[in-house]
Backbone as XML, in Angstrom:
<?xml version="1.0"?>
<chain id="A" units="angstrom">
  <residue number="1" name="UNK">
    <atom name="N" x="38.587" y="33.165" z="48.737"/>
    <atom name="CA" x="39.391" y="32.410" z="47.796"/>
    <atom name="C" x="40.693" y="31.933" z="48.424"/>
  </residue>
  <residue number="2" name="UNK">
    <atom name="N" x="41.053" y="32.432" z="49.522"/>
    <atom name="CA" x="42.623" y="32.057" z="50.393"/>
    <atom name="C" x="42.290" y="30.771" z="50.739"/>
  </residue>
  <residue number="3" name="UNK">
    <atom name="N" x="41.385" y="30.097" z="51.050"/>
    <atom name="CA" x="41.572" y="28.487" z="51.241"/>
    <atom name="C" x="41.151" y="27.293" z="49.784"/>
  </residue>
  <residue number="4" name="UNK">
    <atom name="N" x="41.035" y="28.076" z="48.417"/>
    <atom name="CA" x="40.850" y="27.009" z="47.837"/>
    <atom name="C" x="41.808" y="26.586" z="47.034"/>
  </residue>
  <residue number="5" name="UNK">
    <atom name="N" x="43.240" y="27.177" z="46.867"/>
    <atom name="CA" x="44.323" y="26.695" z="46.578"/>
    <atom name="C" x="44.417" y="25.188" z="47.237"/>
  </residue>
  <residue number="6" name="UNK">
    <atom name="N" x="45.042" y="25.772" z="48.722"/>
    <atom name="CA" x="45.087" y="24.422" z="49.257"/>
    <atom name="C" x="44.089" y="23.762" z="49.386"/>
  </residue>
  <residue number="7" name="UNK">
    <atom name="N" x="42.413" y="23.866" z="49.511"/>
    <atom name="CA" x="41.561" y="22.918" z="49.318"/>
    <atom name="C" x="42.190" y="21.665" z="48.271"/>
  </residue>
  <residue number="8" name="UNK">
    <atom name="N" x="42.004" y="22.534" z="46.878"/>
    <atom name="CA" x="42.556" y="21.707" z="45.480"/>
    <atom name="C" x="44.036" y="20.862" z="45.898"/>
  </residue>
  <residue number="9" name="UNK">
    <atom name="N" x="44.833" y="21.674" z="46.469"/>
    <atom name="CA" x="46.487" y="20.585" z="46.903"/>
    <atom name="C" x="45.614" y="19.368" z="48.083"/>
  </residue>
  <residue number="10" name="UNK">
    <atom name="N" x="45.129" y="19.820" z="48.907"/>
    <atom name="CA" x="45.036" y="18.784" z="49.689"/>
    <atom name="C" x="44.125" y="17.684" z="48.883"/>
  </residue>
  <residue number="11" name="UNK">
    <atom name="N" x="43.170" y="17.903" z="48.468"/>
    <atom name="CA" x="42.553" y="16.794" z="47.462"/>
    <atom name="C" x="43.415" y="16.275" z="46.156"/>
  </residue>
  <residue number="12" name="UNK">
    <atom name="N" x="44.171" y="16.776" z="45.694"/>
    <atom name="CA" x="44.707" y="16.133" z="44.690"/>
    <atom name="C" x="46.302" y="15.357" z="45.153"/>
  </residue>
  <residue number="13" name="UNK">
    <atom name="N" x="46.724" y="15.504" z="46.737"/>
    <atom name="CA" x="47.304" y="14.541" z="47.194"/>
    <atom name="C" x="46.948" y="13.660" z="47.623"/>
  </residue>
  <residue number="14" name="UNK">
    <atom name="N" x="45.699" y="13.780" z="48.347"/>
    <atom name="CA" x="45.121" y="12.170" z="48.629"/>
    <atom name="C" x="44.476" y="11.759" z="47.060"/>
  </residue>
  <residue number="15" name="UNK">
    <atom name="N" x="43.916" y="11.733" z="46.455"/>
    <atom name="CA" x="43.932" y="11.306" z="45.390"/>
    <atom name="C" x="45.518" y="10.677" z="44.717"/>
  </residue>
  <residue number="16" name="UNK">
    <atom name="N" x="46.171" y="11.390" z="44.932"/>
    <atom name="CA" x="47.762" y="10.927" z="44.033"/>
    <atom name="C" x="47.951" y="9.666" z="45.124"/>
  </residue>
  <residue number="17" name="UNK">
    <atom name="N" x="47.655" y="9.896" z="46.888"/>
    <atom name="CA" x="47.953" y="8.698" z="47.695"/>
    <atom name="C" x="47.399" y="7.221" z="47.176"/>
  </residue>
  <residue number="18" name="UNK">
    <atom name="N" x="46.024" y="7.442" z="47.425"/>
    <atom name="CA" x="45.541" y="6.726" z="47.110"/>
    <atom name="C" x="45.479" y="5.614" z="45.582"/>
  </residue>
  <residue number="19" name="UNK">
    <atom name="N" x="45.444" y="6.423" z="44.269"/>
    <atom name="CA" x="46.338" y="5.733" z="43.335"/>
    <atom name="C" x="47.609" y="4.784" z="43.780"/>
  </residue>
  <residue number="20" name="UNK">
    <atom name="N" x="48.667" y="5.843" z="44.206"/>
    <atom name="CA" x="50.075" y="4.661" z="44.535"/>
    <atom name="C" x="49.968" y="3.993" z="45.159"/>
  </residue>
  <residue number="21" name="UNK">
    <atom name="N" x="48.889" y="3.566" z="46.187"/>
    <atom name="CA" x="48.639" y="2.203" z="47.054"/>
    <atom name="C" x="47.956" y="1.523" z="46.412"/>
  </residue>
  <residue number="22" name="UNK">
    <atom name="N" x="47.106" y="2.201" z="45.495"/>
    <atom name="CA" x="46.367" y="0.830" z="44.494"/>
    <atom name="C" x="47.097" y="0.134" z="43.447"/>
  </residue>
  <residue number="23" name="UNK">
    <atom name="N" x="48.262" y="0.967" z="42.848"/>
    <atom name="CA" x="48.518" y="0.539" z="41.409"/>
    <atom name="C" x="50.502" y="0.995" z="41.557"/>
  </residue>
  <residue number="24" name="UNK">
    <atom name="N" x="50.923" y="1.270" z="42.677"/>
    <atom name="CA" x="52.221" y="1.340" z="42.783"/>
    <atom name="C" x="52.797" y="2.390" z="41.934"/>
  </residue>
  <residue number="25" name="UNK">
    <atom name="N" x="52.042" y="3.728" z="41.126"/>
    <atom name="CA" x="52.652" y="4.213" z="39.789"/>
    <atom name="C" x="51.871" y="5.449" z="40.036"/>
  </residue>
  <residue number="26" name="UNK">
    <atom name="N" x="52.236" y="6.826" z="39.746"/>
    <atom name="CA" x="51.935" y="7.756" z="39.052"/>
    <atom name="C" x="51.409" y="8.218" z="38.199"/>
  </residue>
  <residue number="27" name="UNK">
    <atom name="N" x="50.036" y="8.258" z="37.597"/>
    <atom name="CA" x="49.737" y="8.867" z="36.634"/>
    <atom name="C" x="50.335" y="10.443" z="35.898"/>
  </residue>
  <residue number="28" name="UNK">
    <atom name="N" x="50.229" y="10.427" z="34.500"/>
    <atom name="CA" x="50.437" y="11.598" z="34.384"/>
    <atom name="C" x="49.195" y="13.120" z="34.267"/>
  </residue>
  <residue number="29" name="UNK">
    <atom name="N" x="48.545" y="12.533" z="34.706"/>
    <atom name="CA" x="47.752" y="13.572" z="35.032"/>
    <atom name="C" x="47.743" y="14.248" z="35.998"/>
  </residue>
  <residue number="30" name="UNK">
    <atom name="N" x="47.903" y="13.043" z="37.211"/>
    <atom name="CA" x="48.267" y="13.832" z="38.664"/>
    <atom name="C" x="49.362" y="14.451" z="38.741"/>
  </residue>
  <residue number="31" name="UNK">
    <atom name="N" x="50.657" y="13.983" z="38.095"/>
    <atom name="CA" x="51.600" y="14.464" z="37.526"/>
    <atom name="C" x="51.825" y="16.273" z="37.215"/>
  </residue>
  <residue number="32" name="UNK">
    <atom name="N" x="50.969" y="16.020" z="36.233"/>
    <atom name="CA" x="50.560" y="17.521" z="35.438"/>
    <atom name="C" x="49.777" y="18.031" z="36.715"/>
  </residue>
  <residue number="33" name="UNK">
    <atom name="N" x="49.063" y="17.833" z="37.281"/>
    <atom name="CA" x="48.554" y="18.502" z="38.377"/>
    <atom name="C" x="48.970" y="18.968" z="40.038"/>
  </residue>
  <residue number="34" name="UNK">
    <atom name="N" x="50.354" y="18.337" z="40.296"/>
    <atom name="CA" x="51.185" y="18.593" z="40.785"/>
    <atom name="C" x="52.169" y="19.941" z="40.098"/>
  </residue>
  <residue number="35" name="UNK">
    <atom name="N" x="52.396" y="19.510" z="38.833"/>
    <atom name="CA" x="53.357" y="20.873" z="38.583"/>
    <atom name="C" x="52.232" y="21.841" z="38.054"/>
  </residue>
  <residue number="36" name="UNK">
    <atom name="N" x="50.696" y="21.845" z="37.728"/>
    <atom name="CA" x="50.322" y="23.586" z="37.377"/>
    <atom name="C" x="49.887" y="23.946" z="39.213"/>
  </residue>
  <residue number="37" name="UNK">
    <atom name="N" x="49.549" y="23.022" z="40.485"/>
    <atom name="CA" x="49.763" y="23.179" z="41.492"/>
    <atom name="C" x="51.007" y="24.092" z="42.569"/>
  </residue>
  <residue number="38" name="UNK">
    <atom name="N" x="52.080" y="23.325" z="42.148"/>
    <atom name="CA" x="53.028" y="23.914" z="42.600"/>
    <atom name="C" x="53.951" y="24.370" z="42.179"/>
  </residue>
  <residue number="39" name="UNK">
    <atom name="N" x="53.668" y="24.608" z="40.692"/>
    <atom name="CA" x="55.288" y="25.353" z="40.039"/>
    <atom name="C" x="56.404" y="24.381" z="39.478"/>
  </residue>
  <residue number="40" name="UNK">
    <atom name="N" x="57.043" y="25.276" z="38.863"/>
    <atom name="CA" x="57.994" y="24.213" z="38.300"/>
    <atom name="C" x="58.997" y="23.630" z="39.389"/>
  </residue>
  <residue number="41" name="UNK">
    <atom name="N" x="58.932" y="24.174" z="40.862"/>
    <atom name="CA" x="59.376" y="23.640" z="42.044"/>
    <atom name="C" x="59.296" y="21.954" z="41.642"/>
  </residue>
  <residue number="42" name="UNK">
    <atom name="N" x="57.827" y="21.783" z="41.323"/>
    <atom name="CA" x="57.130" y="19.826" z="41.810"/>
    <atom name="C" x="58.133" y="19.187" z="40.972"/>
  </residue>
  <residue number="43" name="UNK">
    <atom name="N" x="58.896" y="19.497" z="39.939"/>
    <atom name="CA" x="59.538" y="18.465" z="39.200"/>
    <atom name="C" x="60.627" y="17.762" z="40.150"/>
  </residue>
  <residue number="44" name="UNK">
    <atom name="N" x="61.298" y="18.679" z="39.914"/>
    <atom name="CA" x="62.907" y="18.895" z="41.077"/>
    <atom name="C" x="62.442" y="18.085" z="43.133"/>
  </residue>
  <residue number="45" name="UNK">
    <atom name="N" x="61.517" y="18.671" z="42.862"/>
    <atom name="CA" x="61.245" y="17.748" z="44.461"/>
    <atom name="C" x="60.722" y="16.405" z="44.152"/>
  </residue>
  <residue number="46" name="UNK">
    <atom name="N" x="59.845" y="16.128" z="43.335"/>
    <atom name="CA" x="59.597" y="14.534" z="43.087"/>
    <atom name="C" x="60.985" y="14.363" z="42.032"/>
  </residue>
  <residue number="47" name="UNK">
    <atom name="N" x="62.106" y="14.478" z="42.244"/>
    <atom name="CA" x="63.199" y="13.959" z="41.885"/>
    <atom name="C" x="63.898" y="13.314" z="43.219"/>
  </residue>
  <residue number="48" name="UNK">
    <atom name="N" x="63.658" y="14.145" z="43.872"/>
    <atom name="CA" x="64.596" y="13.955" z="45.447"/>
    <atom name="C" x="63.978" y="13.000" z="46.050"/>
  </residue>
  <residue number="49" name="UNK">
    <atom name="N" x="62.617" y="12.757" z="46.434"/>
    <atom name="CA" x="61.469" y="11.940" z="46.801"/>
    <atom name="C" x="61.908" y="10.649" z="46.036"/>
  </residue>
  <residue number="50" name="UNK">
    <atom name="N" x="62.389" y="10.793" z="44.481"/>
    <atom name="CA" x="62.532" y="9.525" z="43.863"/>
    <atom name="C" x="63.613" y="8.624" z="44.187"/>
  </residue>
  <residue number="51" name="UNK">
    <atom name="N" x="64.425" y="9.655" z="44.689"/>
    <atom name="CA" x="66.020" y="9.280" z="44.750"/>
    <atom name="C" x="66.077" y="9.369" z="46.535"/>
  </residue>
  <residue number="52" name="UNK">
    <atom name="N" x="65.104" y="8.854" z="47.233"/>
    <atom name="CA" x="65.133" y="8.535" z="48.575"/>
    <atom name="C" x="65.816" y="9.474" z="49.160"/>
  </residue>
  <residue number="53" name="UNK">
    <atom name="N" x="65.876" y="11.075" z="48.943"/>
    <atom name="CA" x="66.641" y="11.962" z="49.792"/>
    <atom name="C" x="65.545" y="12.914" z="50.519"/>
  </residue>
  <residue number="54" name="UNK">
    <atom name="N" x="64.449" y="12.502" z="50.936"/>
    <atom name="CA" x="63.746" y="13.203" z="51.794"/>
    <atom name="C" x="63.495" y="12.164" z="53.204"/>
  </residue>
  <residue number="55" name="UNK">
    <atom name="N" x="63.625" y="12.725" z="54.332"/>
    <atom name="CA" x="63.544" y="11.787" z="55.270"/>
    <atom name="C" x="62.713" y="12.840" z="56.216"/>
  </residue>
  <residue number="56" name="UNK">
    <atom name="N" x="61.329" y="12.186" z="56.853"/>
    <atom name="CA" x="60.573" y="12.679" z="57.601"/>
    <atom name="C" x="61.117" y="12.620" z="59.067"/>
  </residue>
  <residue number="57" name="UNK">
    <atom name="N" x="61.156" y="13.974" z="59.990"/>
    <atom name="CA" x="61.757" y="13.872" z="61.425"/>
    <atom name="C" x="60.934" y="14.371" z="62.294"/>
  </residue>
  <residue number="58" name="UNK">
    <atom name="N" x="60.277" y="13.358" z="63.000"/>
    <atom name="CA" x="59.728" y="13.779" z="64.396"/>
    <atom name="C" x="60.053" y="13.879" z="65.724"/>
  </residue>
  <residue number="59" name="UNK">
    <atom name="N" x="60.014" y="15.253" z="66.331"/>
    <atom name="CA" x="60.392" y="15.068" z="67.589"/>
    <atom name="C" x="59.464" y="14.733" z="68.643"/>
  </residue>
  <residue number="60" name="UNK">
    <atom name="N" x="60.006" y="14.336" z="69.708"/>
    <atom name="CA" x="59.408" y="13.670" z="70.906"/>
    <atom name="C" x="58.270" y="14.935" z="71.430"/>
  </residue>
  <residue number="61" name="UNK">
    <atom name="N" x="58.001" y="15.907" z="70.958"/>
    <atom name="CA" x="56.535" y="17.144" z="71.253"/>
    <atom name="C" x="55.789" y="16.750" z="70.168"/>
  </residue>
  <residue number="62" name="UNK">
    <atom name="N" x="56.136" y="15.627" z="69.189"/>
    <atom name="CA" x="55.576" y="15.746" z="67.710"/>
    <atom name="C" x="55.793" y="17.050" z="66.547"/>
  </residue>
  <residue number="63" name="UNK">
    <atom name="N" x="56.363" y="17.898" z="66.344"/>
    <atom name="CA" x="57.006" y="18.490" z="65.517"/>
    <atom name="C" x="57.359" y="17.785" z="64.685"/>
  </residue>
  <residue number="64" name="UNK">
    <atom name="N" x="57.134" y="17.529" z="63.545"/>
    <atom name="CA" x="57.577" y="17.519" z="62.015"/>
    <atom name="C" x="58.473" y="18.272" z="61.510"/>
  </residue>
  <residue number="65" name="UNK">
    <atom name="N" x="59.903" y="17.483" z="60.962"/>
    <atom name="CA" x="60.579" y="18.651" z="60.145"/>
    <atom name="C" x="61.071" y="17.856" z="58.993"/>
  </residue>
  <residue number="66" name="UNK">
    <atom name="N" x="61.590" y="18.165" z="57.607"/>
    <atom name="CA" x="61.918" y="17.726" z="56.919"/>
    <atom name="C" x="63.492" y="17.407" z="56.270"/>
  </residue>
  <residue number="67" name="UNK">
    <atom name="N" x="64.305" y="16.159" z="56.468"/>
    <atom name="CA" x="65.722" y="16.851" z="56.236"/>
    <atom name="C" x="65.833" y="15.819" z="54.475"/>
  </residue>
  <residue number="68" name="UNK">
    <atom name="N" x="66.332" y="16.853" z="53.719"/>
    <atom name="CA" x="66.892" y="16.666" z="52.204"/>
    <atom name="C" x="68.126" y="16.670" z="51.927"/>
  </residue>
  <residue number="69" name="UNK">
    <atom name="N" x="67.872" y="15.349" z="51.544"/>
    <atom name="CA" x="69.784" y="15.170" z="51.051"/>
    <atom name="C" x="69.446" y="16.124" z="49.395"/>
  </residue>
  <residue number="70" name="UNK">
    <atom name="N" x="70.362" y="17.443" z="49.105"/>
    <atom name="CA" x="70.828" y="17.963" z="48.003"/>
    <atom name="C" x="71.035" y="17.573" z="47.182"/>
  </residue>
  <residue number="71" name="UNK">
    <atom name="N" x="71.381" y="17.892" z="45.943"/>
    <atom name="CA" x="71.667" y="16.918" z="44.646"/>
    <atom name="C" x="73.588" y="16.959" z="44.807"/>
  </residue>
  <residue number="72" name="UNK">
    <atom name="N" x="73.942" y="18.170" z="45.608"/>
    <atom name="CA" x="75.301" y="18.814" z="45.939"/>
    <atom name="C" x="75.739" y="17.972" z="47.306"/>
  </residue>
  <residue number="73" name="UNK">
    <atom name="N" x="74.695" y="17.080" z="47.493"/>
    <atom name="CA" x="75.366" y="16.406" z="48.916"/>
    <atom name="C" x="74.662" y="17.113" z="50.156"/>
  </residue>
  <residue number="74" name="UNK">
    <atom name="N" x="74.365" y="17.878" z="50.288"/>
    <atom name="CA" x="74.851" y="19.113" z="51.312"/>
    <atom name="C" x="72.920" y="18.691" z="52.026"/>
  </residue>
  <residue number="75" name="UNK">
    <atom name="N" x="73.272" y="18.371" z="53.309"/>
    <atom name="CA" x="71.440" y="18.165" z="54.008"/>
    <atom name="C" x="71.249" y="19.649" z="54.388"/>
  </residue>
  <residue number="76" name="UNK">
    <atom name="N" x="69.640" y="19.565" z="53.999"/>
    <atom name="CA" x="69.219" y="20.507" z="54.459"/>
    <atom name="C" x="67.723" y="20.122" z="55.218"/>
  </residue>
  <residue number="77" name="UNK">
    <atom name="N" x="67.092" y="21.435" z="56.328"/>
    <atom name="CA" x="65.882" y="20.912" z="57.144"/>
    <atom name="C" x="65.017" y="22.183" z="56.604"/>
  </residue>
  <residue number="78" name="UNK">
    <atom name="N" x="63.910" y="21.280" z="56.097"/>
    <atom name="CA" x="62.854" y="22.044" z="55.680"/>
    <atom name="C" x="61.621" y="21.621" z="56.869"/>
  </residue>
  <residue number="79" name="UNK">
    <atom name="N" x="61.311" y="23.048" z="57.581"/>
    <atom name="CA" x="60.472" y="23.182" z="58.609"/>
    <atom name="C" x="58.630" y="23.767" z="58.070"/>
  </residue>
  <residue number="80" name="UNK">
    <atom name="N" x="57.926" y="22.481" z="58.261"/>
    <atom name="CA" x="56.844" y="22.493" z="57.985"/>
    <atom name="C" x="55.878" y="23.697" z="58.259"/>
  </residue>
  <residue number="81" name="UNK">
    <atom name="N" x="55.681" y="23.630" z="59.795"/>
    <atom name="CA" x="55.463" y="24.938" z="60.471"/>
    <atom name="C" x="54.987" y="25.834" z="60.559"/>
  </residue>
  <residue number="82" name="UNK">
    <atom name="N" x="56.381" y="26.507" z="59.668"/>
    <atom name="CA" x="57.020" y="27.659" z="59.677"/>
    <atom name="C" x="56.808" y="28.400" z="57.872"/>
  </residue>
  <residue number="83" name="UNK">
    <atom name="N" x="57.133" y="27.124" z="57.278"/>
    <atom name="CA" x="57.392" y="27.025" z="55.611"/>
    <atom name="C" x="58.393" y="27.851" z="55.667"/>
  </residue>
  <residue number="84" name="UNK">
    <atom name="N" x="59.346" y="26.724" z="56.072"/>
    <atom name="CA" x="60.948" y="27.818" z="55.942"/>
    <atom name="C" x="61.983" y="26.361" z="55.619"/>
  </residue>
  <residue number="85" name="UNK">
    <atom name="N" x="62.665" y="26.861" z="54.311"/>
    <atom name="CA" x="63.885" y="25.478" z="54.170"/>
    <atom name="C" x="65.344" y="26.415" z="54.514"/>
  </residue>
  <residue number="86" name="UNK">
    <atom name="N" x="65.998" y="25.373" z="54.437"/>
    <atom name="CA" x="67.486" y="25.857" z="54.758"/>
    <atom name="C" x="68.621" y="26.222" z="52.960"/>
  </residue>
  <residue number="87" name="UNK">
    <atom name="N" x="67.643" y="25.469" z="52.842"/>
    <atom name="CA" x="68.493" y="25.582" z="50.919"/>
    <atom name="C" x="68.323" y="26.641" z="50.156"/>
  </residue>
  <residue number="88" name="UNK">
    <atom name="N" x="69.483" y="26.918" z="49.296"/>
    <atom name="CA" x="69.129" y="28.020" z="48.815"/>
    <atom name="C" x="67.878" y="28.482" z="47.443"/>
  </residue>
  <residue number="89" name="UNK">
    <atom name="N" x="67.696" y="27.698" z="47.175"/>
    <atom name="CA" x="66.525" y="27.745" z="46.396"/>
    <atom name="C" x="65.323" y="28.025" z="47.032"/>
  </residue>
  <residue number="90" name="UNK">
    <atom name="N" x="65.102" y="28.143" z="48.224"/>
    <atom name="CA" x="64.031" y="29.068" z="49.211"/>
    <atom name="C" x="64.007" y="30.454" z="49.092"/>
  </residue>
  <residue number="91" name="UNK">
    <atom name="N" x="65.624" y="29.900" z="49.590"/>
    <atom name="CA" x="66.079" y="31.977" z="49.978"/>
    <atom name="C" x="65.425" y="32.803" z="48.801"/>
  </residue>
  <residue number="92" name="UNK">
    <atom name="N" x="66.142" y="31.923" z="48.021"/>
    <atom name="CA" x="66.248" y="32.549" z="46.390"/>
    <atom name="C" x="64.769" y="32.749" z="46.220"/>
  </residue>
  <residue number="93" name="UNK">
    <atom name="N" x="63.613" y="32.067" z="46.155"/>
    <atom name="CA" x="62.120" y="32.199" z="45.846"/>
    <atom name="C" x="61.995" y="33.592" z="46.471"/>
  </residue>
  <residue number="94" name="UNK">
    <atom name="N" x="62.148" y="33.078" z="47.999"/>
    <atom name="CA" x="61.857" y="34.707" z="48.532"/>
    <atom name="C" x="61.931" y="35.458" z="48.449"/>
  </residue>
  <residue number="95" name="UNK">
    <atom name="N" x="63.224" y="35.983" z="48.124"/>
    <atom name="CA" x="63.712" y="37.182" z="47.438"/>
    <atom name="C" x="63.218" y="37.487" z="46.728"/>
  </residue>
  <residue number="96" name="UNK">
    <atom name="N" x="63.011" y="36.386" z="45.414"/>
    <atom name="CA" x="62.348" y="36.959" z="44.205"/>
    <atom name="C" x="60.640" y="37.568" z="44.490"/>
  </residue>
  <residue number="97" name="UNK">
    <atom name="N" x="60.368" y="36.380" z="45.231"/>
    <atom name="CA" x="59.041" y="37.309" z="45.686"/>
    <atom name="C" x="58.923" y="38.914" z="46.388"/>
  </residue>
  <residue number="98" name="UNK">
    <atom name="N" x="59.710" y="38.985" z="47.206"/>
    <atom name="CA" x="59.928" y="40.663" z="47.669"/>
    <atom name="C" x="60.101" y="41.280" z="46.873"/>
  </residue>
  <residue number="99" name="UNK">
    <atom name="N" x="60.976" y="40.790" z="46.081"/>
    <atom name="CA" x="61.188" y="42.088" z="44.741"/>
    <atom name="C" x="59.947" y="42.289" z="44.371"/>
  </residue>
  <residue number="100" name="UNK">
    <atom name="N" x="59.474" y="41.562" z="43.708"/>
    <atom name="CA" x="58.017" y="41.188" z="42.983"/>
    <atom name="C" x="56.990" y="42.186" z="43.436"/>
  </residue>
  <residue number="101" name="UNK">
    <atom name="N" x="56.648" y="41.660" z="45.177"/>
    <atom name="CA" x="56.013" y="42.791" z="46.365"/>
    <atom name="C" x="56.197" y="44.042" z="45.994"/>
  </residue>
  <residue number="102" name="UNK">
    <atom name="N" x="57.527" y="44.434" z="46.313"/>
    <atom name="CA" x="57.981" y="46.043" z="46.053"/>
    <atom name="C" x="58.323" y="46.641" z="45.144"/>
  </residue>
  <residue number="103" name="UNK">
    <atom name="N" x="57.746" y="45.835" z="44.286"/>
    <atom name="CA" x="57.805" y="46.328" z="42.804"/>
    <atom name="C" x="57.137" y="47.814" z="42.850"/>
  </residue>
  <residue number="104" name="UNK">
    <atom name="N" x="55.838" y="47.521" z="42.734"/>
    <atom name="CA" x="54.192" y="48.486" z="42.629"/>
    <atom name="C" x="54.773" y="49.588" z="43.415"/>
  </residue>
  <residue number="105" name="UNK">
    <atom name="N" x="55.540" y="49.635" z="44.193"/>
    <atom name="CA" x="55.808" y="50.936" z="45.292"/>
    <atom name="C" x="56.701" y="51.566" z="44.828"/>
  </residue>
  <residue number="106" name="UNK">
    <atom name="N" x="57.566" y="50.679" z="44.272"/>
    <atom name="CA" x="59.258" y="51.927" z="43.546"/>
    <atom name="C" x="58.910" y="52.468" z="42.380"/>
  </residue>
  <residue number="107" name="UNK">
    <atom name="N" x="57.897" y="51.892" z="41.672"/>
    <atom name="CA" x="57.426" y="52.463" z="40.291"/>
    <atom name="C" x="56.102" y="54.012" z="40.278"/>
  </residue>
  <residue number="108" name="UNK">
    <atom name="N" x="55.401" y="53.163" z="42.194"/>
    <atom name="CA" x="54.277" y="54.693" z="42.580"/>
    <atom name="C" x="55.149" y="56.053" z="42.628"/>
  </residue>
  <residue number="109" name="UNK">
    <atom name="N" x="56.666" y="55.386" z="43.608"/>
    <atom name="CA" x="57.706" y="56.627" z="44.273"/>
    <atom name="C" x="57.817" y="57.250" z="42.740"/>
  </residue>
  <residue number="110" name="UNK">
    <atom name="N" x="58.060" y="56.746" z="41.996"/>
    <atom name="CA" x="58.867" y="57.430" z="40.767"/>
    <atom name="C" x="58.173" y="58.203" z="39.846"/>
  </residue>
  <residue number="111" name="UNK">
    <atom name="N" x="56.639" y="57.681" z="39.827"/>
    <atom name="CA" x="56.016" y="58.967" z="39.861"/>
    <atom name="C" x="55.461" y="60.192" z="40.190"/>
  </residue>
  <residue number="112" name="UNK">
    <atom name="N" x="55.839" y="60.267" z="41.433"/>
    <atom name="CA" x="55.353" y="61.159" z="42.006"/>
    <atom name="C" x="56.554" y="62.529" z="42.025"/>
  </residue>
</chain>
């Protein structure tokens, strides 16, 4: 089951591609299928995307990285890679996910 998440993302972006070269527009279905895809993250990033603050950077090895103009101004480089951004709304996911992780273990310790 570890590859059919992204199976489903990678097909329902070329699908979303393909629409906007035919018809210039977004459906809201793909829409809706972007955010039960990726979380309430997809709103807030197809905001930035809308507002021309994502700029694709390749280096001369071909490396891909991503730099985002903030809603605060402030650029940040989101590294493909790696799946590592510089903003704090990463950090912040992460964290929350570790907690999340080490949840099941501080609650085993405490019974014992």
């Amino acid at each position: 089951m570890g590859g059919t998440l992204p199976a489903v993302a990678e097909e329902l972006l070329k699908e979303l591609r393909r629409v906007f070269q035919e018809t210039a527009q977004v459906p809201d279905d793909l829409l809706l299928g972007l955010k039960f895809i990726f979380g309430p993250a997809a709103v807030p990033a197809l905001d930035l995307v809308d507002h021309r603050s994502v700029t694709r950077v390749v280096s001369p090895s071909g490396r891909t990285a991503y730099q985002v103009l903030g809603t605060s101004g402030k650029l940040y480089t989101c590294y493909s890679s790696c799946h590592f951004c510089t903003c704090p709304a990463f950090g912040f996911t992460v964290l929350q996910k570790s907690e999340s992780l080490l949840q099941p273990e501080v609650s085993k310790g405490a019974d014992t």
